[in-house]
N, C-alpha and C positions, 0 to 999 in steps of 0.2 A: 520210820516215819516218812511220809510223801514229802511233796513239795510243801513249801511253808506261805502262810500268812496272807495276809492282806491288807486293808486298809489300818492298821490296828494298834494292836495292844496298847503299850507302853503310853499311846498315844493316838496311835490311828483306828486301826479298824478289824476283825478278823474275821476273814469267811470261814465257817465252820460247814465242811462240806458232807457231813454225816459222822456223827458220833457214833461208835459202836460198842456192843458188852458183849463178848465170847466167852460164853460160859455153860454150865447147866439150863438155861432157859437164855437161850443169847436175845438181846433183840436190837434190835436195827433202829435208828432213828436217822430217817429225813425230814424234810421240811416239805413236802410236794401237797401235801393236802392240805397244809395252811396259808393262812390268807397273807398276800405279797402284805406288804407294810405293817406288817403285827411282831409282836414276839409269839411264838407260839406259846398256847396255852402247854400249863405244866413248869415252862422255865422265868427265872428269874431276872431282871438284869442289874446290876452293882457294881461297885468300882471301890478300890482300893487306892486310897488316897484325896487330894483334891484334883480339883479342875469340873468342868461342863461335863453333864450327865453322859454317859454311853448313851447310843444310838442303835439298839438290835433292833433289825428288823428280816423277815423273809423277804429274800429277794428273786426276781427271777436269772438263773445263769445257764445257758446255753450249755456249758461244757460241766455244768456239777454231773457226779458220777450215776445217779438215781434223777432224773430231770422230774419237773422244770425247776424245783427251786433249791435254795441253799440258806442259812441264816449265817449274815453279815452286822458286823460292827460299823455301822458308818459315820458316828462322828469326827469330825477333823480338829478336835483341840488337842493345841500343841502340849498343853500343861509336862512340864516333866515328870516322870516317875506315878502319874495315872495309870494305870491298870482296869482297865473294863472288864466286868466278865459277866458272862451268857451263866447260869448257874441251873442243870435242870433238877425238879423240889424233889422227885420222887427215886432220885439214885438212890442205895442199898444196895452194898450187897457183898460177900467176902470171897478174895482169893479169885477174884477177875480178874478180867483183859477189857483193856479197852485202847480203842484209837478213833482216830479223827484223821481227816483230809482236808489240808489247808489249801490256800490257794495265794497267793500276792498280788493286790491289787495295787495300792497304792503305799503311799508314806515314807516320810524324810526323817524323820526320828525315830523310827521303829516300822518293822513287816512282821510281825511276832502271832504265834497262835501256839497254841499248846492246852494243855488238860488238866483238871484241875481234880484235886482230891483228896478224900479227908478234910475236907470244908466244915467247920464250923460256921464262919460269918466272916463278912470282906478283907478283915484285917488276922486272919488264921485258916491257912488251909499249902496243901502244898501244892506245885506244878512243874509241869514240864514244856518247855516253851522252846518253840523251834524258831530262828529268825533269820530270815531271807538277807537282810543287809549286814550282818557280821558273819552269816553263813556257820553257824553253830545251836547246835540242842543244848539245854542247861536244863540242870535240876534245880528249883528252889524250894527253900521253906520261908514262907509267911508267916512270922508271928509276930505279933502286938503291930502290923500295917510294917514291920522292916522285913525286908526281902533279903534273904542268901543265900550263896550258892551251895551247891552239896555236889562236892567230887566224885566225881564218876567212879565207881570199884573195881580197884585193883590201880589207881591213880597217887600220885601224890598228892597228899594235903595242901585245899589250895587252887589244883587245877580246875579250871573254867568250863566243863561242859565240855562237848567234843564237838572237832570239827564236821560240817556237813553242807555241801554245795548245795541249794538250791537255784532251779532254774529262774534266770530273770524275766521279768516281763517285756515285751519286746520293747526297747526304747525307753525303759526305767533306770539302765544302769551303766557305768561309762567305765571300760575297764582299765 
């Protein structure tokens, strides 16, 4: 997994810097031909739990890897244990690869982005969530809207997801 997150998840915000499926027909998804302040057509946006609606929009970013644009989470409600997610309608598909490239913009409660899959609807599906300010990837499963972790394999029962340094934003973080 790259560098993590942005304004996001949990609560803030996550730039989603190109999803991808590596596979028999791989394909590629940026955000470069949609229109800046949209959700692109095709994806969803939804949240797990309460608090003020997610905020997906394309946005333009200088440094996304496929320029000009990227699809960002921007709302800034604090609500604890909200979960935003960008959901695209027409995934399918079995025994794939997929990643995504996060970035970290902002956020005091959470820099979190990660992937989401085997989705049923906002309160059932699972993820993998990378997060800049605890500096670890976790595995969860979502059901009935409660979140748990699922230990890494070949781990004990228990453990938290694995460590992993993401770079800070310059002047984000005080060591």
């Amino acid at each position: 997994m790259q560098s993590s997150t942005s304004r996001f998840v949990l609560t803030l915000g996550v730039l989603v810097l190109g999803a991808s499926l590596r596979c028999a027909n791989a394909e590629i998804f940026n955000f470069d031909s949609d229109a800046a302040g949209t959700l692109p057509s095709g994806w969803t946006s939804t949240m797990t739990h309460a608090g003020g609606a997610p905020k997906w929009q394309v946005v333009a970013d200088r440094t996304a890897p496929s320029k000009p644009n990227v699809l960002a989470q921007l709302s800034n409600d604090p609500t604890d244990g909200r979960f935003p997610l960008a959901i695209l309608e027409k995934a399918g598909f079995r025994d794939g690869e997929l990643s995504v490239r996060c970035k970290a913009i902002a956020g005091k409660v959470d820099q979190g982005c990660g992937l989401v899959w085997r989705y049923r609807d906002p309160n059932n599906y699972y993820l993998t969530r990378a997060n800049a300010l605890e500096d670890n990837v976790v595995l969860y499963k979502v059901e009935k809207g409660r979140r748990s972790s699922i230990a890494p394999k070949g781990t004990s029962r228990g453990t938290y997801g694995v460590n992993a340094k993401f770079p800070p934003k310059p002047g984000t973080r005080c060591e």
